[in-house]
Biopython code that builds the backbone (N, CA, C, O; Angstrom):
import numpy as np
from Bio.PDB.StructureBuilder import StructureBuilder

atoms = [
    (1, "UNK", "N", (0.832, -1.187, 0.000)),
    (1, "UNK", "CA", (0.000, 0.000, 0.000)),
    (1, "UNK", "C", (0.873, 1.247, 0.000)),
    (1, "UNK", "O", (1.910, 1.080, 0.642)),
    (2, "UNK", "N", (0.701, 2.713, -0.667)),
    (2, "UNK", "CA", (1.204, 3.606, -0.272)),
    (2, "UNK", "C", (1.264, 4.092, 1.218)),
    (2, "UNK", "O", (0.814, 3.636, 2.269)),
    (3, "UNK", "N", (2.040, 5.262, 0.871)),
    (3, "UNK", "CA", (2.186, 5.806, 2.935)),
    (3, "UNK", "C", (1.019, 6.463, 3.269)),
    (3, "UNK", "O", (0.662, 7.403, 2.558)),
    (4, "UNK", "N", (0.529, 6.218, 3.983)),
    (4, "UNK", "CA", (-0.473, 6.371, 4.796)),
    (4, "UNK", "C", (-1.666, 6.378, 4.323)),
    (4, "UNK", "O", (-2.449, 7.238, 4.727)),
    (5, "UNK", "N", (-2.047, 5.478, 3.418)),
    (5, "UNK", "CA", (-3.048, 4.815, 2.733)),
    (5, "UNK", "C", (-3.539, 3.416, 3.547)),
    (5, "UNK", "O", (-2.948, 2.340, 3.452)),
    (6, "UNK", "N", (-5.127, 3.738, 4.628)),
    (6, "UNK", "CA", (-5.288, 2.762, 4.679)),
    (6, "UNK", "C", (-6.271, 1.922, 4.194)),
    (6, "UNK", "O", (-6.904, 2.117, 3.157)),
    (7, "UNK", "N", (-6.472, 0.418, 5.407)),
    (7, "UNK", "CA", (-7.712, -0.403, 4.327)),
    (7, "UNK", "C", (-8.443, 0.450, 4.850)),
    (7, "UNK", "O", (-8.249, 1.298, 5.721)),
    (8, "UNK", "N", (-9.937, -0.054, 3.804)),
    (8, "UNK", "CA", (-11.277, 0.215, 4.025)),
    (8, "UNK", "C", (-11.542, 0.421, 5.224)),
    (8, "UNK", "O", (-11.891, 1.549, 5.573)),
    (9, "UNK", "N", (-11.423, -0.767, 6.264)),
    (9, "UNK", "CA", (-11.792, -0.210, 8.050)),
    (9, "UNK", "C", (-10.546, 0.271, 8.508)),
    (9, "UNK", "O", (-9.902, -0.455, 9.265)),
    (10, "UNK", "N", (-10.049, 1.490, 8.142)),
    (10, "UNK", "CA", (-9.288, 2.547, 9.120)),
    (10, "UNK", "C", (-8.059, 1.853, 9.473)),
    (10, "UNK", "O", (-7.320, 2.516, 10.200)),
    (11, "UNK", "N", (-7.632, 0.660, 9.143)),
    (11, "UNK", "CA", (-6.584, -0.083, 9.991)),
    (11, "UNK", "C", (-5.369, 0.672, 9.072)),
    (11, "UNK", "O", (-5.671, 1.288, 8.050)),
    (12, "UNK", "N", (-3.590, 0.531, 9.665)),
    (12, "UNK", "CA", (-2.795, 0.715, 9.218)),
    (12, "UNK", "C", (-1.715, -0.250, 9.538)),
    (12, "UNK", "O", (-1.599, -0.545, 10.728)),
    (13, "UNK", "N", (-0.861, -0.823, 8.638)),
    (13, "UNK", "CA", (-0.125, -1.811, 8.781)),
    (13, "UNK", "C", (1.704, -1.276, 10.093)),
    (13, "UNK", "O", (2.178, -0.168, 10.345)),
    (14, "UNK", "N", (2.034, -2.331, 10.435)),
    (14, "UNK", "CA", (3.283, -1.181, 11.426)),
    (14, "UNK", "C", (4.373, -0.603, 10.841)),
    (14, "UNK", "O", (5.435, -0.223, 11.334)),
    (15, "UNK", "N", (3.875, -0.588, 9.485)),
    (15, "UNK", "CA", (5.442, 0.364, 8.830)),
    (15, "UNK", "C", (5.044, 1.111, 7.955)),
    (15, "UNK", "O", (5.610, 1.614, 6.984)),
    (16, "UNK", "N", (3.345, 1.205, 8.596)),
    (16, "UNK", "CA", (2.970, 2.694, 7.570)),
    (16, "UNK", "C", (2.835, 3.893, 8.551)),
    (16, "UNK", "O", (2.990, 3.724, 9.760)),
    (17, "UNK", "N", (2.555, 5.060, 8.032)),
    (17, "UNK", "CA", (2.305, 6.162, 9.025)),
    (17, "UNK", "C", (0.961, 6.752, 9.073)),
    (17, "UNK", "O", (0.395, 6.145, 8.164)),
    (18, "UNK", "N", (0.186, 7.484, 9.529)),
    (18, "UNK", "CA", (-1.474, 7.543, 9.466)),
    (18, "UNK", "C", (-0.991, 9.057, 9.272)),
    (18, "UNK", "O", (0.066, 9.626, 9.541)),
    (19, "UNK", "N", (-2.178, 9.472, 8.705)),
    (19, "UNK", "CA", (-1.500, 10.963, 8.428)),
    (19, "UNK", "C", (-1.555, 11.924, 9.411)),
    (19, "UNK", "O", (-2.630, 11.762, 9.989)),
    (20, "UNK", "N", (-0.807, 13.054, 10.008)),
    (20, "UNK", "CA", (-0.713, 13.758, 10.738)),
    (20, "UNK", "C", (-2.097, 13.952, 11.990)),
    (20, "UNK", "O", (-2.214, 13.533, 13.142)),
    (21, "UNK", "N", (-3.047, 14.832, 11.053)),
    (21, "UNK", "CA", (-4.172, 14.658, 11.693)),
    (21, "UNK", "C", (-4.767, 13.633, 12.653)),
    (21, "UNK", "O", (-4.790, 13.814, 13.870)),
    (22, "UNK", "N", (-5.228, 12.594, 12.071)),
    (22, "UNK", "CA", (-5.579, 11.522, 12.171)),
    (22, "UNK", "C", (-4.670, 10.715, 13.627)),
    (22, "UNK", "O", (-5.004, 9.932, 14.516)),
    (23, "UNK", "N", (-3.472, 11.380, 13.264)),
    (23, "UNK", "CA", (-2.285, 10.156, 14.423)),
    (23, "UNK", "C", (-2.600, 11.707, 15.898)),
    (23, "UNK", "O", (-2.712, 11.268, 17.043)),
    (24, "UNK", "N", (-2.705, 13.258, 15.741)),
    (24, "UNK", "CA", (-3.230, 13.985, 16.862)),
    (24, "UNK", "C", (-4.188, 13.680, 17.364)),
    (24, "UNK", "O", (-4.342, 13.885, 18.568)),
    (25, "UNK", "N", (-4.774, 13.319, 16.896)),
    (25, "UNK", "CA", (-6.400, 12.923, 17.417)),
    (25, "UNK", "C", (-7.000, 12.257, 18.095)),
    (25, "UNK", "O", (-7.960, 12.431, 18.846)),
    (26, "UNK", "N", (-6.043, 10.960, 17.650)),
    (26, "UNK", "CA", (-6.024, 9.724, 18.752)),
    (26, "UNK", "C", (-4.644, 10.013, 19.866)),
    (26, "UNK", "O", (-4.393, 9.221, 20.774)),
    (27, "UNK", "N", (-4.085, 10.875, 19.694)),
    (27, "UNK", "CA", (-3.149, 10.979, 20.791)),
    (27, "UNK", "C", (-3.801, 12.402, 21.920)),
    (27, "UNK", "O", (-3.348, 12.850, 22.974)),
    (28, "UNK", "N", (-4.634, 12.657, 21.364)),
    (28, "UNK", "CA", (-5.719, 13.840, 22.434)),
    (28, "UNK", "C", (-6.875, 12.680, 22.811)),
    (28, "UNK", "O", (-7.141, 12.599, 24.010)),
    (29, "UNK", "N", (-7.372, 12.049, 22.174)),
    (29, "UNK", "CA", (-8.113, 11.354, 23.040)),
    (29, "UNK", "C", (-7.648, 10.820, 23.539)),
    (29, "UNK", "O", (-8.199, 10.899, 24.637)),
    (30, "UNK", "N", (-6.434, 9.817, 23.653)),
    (30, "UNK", "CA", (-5.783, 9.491, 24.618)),
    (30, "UNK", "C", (-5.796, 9.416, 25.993)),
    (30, "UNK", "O", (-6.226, 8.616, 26.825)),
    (31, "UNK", "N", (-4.935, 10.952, 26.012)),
    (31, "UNK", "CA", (-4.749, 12.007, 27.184)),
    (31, "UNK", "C", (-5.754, 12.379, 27.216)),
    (31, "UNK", "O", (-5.184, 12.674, 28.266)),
    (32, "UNK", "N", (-6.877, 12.760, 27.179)),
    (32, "UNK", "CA", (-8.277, 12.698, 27.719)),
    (32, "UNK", "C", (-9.053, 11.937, 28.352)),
    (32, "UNK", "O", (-10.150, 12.162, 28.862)),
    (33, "UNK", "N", (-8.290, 10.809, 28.286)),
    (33, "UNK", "CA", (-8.671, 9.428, 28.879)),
    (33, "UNK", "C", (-8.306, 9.174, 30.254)),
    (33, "UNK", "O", (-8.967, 8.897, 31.255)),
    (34, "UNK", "N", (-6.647, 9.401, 29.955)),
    (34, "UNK", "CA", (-5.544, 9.114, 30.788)),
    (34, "UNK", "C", (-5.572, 10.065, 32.312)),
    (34, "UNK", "O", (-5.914, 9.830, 33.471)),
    (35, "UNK", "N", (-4.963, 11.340, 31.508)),
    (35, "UNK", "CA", (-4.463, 12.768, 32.390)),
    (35, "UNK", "C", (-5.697, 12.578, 33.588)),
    (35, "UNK", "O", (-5.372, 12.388, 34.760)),
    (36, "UNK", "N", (-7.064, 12.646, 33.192)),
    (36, "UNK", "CA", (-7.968, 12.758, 34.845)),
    (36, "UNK", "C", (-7.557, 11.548, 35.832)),
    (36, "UNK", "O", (-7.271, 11.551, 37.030)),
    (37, "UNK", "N", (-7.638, 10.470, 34.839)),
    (37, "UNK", "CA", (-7.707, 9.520, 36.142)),
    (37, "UNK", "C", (-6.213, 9.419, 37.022)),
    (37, "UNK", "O", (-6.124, 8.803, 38.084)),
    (38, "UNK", "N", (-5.028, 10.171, 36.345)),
    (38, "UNK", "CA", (-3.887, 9.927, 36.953)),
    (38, "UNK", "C", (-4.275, 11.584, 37.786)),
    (38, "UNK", "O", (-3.088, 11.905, 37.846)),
    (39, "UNK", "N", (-4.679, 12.257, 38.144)),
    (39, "UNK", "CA", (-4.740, 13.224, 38.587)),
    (39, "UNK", "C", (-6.166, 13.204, 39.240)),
    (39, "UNK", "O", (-6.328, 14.359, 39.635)),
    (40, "UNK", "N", (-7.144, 12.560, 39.512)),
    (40, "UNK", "CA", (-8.746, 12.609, 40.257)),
    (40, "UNK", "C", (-8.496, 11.341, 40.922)),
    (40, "UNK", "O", (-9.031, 11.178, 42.018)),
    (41, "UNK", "N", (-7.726, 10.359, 40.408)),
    (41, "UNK", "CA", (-8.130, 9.058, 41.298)),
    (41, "UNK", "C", (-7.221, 9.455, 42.350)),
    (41, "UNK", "O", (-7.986, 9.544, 43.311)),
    (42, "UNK", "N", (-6.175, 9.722, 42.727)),
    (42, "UNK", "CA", (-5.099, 9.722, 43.763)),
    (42, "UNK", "C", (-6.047, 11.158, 44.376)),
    (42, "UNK", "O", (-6.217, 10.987, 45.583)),
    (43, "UNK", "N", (-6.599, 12.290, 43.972)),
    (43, "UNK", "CA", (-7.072, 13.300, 45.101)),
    (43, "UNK", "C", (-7.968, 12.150, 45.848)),
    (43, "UNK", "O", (-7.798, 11.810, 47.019)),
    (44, "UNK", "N", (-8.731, 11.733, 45.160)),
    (44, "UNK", "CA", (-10.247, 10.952, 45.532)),
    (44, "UNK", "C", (-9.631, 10.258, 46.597)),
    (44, "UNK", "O", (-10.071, 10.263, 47.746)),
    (45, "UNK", "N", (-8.628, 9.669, 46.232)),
    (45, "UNK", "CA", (-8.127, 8.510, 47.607)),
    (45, "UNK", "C", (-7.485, 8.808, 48.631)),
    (45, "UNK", "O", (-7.118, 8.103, 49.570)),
    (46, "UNK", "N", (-7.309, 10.273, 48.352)),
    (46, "UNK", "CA", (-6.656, 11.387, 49.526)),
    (46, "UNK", "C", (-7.947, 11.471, 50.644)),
    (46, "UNK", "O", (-8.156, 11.230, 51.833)),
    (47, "UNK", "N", (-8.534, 11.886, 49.663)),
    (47, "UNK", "CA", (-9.735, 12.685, 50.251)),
    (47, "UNK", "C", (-11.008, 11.736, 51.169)),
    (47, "UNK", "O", (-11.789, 12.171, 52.015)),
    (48, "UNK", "N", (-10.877, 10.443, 50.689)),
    (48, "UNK", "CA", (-11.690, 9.165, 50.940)),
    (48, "UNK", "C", (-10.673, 8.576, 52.459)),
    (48, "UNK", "O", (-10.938, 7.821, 53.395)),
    (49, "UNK", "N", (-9.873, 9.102, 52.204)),
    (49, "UNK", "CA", (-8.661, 8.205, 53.251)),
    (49, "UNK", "C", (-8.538, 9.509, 54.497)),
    (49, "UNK", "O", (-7.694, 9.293, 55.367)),
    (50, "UNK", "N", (-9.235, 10.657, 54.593)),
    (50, "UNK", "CA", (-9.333, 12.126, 54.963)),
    (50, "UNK", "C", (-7.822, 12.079, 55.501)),
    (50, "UNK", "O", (-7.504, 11.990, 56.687)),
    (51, "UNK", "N", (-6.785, 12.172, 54.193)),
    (51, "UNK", "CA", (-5.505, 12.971, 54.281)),
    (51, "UNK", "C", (-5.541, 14.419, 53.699)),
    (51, "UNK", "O", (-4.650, 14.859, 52.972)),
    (52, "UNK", "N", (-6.767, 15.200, 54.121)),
    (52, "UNK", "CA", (-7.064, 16.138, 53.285)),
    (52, "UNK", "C", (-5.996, 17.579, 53.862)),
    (52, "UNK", "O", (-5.612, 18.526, 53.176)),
    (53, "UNK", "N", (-5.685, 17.272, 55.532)),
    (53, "UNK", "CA", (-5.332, 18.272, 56.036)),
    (53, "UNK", "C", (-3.475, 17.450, 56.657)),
    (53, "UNK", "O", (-2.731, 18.131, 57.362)),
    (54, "UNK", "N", (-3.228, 16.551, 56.382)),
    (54, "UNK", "CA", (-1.920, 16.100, 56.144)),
    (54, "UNK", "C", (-1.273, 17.202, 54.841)),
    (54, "UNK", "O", (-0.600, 18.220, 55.002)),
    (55, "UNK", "N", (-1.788, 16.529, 53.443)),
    (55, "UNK", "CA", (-1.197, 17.574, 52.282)),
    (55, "UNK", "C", (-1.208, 18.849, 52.765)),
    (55, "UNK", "O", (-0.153, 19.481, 52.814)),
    (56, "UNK", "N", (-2.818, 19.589, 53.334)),
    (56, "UNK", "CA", (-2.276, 21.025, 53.718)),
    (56, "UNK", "C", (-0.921, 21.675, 54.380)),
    (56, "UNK", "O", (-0.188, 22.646, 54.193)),
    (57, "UNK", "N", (-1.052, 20.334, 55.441)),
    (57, "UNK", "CA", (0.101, 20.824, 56.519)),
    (57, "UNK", "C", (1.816, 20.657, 55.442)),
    (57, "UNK", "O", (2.883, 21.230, 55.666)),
    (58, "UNK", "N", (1.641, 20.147, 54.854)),
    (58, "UNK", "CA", (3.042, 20.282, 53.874)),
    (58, "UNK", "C", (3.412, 21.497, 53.446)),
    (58, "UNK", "O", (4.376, 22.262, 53.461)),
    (59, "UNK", "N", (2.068, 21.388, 52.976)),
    (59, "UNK", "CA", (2.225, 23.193, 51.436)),
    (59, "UNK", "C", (2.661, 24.135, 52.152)),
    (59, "UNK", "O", (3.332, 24.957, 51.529)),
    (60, "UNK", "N", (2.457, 24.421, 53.819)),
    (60, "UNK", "CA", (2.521, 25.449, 54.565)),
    (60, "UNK", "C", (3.344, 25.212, 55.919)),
    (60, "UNK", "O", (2.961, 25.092, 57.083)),
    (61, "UNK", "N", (4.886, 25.184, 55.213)),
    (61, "UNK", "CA", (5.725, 24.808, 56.254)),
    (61, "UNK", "C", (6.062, 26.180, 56.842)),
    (61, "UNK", "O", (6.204, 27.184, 56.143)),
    (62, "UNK", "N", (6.194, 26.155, 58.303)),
    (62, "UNK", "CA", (6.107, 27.098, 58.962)),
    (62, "UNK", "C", (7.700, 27.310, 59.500)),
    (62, "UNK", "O", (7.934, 28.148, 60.371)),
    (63, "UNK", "N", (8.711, 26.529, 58.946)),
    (63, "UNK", "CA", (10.478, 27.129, 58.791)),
    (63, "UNK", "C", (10.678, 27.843, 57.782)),
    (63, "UNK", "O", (11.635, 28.600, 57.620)),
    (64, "UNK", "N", (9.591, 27.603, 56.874)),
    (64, "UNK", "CA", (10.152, 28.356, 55.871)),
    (64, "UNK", "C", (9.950, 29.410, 55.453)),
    (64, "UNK", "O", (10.628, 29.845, 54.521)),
]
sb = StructureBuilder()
sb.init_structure("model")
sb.init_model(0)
sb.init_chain("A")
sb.init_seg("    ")
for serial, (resi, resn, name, xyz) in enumerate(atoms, 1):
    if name == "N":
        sb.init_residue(resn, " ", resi, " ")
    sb.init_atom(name, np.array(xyz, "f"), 0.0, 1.0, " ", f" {name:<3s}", serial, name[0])
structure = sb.get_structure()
């Protein structure tokens, strides 16, 4: 097949390239996927576990 010509159902073989567009798109949905749960699941389990005022006491060290 040419470069970045794929089949009929969207597939691409591993030594072709998908065209620009197409390869951003799925790399934003991605990270749309990804980025919350690595950043909401760990508050949630802060917050569920009430280490809510542990983290405070960090942010606001009082030597410094």
């Amino acid at each position: 097949m040419a470069r970045g010509a794929a089949t009929p159902d969207g597939r691409y073989e591993p030594n072709e390239t998908p065209p620009l567009g197409r390869a951003l798109g799925a790399a934003a949905q991605l990270l749309l996927l990804l980025v919350p749960r690595m950043i909401l699941l760990p508050l949630l389990v802060v917050r569920v576990a009430d280490g809510g005022s542990a983290l405070e006491s960090r942010s606001s060290c009082p030597a410094c």
